[in-house]
C-alpha positions in Angstrom: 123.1 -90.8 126.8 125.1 -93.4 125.4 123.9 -95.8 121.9 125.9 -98.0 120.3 124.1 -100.8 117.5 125.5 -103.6 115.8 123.8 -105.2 113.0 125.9 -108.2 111.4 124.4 -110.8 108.7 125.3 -114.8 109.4 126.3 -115.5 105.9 128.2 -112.2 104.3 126.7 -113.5 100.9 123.4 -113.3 101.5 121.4 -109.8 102.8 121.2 -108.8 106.3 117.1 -109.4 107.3 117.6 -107.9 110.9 116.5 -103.9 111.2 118.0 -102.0 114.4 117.2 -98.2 114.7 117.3 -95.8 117.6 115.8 -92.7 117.0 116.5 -89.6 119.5 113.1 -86.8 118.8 114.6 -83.6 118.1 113.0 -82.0 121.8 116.1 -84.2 123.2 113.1 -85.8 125.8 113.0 -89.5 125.5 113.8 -92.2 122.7 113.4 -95.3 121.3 114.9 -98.7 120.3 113.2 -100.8 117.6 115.0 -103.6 116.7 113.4 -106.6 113.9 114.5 -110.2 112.9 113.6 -111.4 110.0 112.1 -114.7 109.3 114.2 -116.4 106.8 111.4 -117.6 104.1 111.4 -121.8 103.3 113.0 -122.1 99.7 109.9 -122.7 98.1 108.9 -119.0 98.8 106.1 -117.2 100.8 103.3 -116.1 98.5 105.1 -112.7 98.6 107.1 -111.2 95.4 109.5 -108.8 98.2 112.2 -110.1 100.3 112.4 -110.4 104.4 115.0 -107.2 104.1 112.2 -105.3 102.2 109.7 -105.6 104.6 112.0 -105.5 107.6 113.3 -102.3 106.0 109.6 -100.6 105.7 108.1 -102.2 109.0 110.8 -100.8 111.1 111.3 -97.4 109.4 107.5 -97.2 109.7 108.1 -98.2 113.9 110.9 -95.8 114.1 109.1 -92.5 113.1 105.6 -93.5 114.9 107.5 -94.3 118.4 108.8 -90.9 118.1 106.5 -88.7 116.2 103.2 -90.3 118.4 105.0 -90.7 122.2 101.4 -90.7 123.4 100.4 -93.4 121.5 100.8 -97.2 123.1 103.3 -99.2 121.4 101.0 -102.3 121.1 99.1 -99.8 119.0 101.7 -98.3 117.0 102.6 -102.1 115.8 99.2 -102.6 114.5 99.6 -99.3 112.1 103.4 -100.4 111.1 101.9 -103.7 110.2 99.0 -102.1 108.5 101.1 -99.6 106.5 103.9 -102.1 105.1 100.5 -104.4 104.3 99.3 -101.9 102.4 103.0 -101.4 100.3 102.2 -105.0 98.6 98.8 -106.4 99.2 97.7 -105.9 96.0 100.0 -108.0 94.1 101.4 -110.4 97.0 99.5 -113.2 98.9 99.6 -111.7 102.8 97.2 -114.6 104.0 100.1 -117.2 103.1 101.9 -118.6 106.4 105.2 -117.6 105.7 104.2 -114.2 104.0 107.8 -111.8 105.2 108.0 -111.9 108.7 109.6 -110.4 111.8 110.4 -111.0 115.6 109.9 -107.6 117.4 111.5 -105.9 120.2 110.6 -102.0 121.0 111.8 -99.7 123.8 110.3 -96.3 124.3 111.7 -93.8 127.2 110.8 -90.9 128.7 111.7 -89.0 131.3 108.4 -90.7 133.7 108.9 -94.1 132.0 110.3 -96.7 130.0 107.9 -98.9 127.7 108.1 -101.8 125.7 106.5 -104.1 123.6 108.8 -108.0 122.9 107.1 -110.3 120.1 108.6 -113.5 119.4 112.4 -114.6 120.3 114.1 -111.8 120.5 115.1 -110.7 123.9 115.0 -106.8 125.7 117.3 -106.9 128.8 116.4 -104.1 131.4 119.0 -103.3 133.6 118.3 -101.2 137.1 120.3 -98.4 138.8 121.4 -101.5 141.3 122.7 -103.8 138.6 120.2 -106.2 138.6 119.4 -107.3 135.0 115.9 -108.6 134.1 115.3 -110.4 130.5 111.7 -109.5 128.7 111.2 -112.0 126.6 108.3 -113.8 124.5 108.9 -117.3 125.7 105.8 -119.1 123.8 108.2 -120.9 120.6 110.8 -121.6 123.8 108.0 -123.6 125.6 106.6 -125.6 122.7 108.0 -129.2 122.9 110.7 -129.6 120.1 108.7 -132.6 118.3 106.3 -130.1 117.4 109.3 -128.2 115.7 109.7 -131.1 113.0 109.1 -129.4 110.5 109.0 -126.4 108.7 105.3 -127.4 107.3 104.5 -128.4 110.2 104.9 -125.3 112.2 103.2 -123.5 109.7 100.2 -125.4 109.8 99.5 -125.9 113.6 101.8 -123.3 115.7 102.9 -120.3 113.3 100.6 -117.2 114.3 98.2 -119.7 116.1 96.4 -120.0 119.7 98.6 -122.8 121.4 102.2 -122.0 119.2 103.5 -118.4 118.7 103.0 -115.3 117.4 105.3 -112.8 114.7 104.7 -109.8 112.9 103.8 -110.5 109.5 100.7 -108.4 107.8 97.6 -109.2 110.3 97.7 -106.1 112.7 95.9 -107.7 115.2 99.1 -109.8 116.2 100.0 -106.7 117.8 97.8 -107.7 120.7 99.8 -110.8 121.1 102.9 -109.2 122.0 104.6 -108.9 125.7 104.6 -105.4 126.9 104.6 -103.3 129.9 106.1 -100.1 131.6 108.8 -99.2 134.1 109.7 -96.3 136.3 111.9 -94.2 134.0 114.3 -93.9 137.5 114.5 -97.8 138.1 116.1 -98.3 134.7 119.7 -97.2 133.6 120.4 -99.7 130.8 118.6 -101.2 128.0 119.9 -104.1 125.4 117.5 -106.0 122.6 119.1 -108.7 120.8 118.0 -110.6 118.4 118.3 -114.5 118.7 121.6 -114.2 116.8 123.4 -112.5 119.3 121.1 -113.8 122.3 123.2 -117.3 121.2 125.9 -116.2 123.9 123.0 -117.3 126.4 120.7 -119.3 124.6 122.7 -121.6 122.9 126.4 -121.6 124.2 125.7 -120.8 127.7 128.8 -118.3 128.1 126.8 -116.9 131.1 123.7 -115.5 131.8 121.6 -112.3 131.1 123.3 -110.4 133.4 126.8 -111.3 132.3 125.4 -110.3 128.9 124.4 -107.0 129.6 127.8 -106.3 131.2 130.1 -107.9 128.4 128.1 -105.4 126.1 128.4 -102.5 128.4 131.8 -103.0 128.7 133.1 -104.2 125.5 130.4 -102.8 123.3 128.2 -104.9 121.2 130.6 -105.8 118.4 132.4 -107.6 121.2 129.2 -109.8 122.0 129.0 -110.8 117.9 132.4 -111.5 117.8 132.2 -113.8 120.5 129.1 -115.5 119.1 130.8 -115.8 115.7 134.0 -117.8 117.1 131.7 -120.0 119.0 129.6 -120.6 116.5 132.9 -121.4 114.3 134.3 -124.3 117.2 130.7 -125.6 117.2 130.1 -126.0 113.6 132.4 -129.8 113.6 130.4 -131.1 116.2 129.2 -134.5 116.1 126.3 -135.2 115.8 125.8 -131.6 114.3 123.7 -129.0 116.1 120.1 -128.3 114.6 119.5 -124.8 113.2 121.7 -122.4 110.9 125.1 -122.4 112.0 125.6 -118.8 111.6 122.6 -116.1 112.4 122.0 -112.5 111.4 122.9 -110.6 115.3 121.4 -107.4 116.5 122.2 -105.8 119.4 121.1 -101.8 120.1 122.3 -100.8 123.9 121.3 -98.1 125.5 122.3 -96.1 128.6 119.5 -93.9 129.7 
């Protein structure tokens, strides 16, 4: 088996809030990927007294030892604990019902040797690739779809859209978002590649349209994901004089776990 992970912040003087993990059960059967991006809070603060990296830190250390301590356990499931355990860590001094209470995009991947689960919430991306090459994207494509004047504002999204019917869905402390999430299962033989991204590195697609999903997944087969952030970073570098200027941060925290099976 082959892992390699990647975790890079957008700005070097502020903290990383993406959490990437890959944790290998000591029976040597099976694995998982768990890989978080944090939801940069708005500058007035989110009710909370902790940071996005504190709670990305105990949400996904909490996801990394119950996908491989509980393998019989569905991962939607598993989500709901994490999310009632890091809860737990603050609710007693921090406002949790607050819209932009610390926040994360999820992407899981669990593998044995019958199947491969997996469990996408929000915009971060899990690419499957199959014995035959053929690369398929799992996404959560519900903030993609929304119509951008919708996106105005940060107040705005957190009023009508964030963690609502109609807009989208992240982990934050309700459990029951777990629910929400996009997940499924795969024939452990029709799968010989995984690679989650966070929307940082997914940028090579998403943003800059260097190729598609499939191109992806090779460039970080072949060049390893370093290689994919690097490329992000020098794109993101040309793009930052553009006129008019691009909406959105001009650098991102990037994530990418692969994974050859």
């Amino acid at each position: 088996m082959r892992t390699e992970l990647v975790s890079e912040p957008g700005d070097p003087g502020r903290p990383n809030e993406d959490f990437a993990s890959v944790g290998l059960p000591a029976s040597g059967q099976g694995g998982s990927l768990v890989v978080l991006d944090g939801v940069t809070p708005p500058r007035d603060g989110g009710g909370c007294l902790h940071s996005v990296p504190w709670f990305t830190a105990r949400l996904g250390g909490a996801l990394t030892e119950l996908t491989v301590s509980l393998p019989d356990v569905p991962l939607a499931e598993l989500l709901s604990r994490a999310l009632t355990r890091t809860a737990e860590r603050h609710s007693a001094i921090c406002d949790l019902s607050h819209p932009r209470t610390p926040q994360a995009t999820v992407v899981l991947a669990r593998w044995s040797p019958a199947s491969v689960e997996y469990l996408v919430l929000s915009d971060s991306a899990l690419l499957v690739e199959s014995p035959g090459g053929t690369v398929a994207a799992l996404v959560d494509d519900r903030l993609a779809l929304l119509p951008r004047s919708a996106l105005a504002t940060d107040a705005l999204v957190d009023a009508t859209l964030r963690n609502r019917e109609g807009g989208f869905f992240t982990a934050a402390a309700d459990p029951s978002v777990a629910s929400r999430a996009v997940t499924g299962s795969l024939p452990r033989g029709e799968v010989r590649a995984l690679a989650a991204l966070t929307d940082g590195a997914a940028r090579w697609v998403e943003r800059f349209h260097q190729g598609d999903w499939a191109d992806c997944l090779t460039l970080v087969r072949k060049e390893g994901p370093q290689s994919l952030v690097d490329r992000v970073r020098t794109l993101e570098r040309a793009d930052a004089d553009r006129v008019p200027p691009r909406r959105g941060k001009t650098h991102d925290d990037a994530t990418v776990v692969y994974v050859e099976l």
